[in-house]
C-alpha positions as CSV (number, residue, x, y, z in Angstrom):
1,X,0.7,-14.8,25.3
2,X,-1.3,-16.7,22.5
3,X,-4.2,-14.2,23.3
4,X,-2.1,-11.6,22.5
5,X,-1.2,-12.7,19.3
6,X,-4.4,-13.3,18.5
7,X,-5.2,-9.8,19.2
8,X,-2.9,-8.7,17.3
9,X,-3.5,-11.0,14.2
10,X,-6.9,-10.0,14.5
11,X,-5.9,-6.4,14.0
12,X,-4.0,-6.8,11.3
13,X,-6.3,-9.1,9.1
14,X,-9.0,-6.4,10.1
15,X,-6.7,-3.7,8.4
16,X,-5.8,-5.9,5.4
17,X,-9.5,-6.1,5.1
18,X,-10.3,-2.6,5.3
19,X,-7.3,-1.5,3.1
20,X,-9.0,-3.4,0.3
21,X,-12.4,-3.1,0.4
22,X,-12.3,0.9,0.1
23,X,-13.8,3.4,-2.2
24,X,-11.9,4.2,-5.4
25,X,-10.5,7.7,-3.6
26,X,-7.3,7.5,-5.8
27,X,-5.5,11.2,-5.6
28,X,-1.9,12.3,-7.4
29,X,0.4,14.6,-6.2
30,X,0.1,18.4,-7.5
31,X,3.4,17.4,-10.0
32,X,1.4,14.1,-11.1
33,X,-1.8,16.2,-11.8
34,X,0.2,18.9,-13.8
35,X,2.1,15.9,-16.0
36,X,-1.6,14.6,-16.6
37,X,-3.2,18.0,-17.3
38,X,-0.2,18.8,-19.9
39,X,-0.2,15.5,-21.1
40,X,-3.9,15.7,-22.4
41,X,-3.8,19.2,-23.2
42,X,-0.8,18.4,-26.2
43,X,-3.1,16.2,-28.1
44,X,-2.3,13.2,-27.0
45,X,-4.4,9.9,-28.5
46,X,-4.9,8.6,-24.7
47,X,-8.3,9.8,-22.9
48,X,-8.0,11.2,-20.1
49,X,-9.0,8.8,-18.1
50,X,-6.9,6.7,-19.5
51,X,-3.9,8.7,-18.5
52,X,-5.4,9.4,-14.5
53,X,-6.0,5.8,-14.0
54,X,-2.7,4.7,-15.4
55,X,-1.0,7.1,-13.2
56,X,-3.1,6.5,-9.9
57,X,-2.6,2.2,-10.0
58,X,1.6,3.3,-10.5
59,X,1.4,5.4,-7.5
60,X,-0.2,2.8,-6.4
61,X,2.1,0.0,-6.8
62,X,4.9,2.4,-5.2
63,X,3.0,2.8,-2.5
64,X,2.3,-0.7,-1.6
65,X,6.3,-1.7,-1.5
66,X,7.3,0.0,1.3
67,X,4.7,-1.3,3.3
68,X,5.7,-5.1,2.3
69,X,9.2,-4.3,2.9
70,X,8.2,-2.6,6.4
71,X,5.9,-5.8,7.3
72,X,8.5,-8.4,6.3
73,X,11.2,-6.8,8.4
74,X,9.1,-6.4,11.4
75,X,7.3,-10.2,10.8
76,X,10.9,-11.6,10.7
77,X,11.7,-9.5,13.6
78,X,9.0,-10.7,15.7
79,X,10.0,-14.5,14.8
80,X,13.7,-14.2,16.5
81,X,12.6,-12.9,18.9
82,X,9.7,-15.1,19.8
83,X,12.5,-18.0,18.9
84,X,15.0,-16.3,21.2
85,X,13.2,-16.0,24.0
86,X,12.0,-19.5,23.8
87,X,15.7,-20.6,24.1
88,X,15.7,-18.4,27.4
């Protein structure tokens, strides 16, 4: 059993690792891309880059919530049960 965890924690600290040390390969959706594209089009004082960067690091940010969420159900999860079937 504690091999298996370690498999598993392995796998996950492999992920957590690879998740951050990527590329910058940010991308918007097509009604994100449009809002920019308008938005720089109007005169507006911000560069362009500016804009796209603000943009990708709050889709960003969105992103990453669910996941937390997701990961701190399924970590809790995975405690009760481990404690319940110690009890067994």
């Amino acid at each position: 059993m504690r091999q298996k965890f370690n498999k598993i924690l392995s796998a996950v600290a492999l992920a957590f690792i690879l998740m951050f040390a990527t590329s910058d390969a940010f991308s918007q959706c097509a009604m994100c891309r449009a809002t920019v594209e308008s938005n720089v089009g109007t005169g507006s004082k911000e560069p362009e880059n500016d804009v796209g960067s603000g943009l990708n690091t709050g889709i960003l940010y969105l992103m990453i919530v669910p996941y937390v969420l997701i990961g701190t159900v399924g970590f809790l999860w995975y405690k009760n049960s481990r404690k319940n079937a110690s009890k067994a």
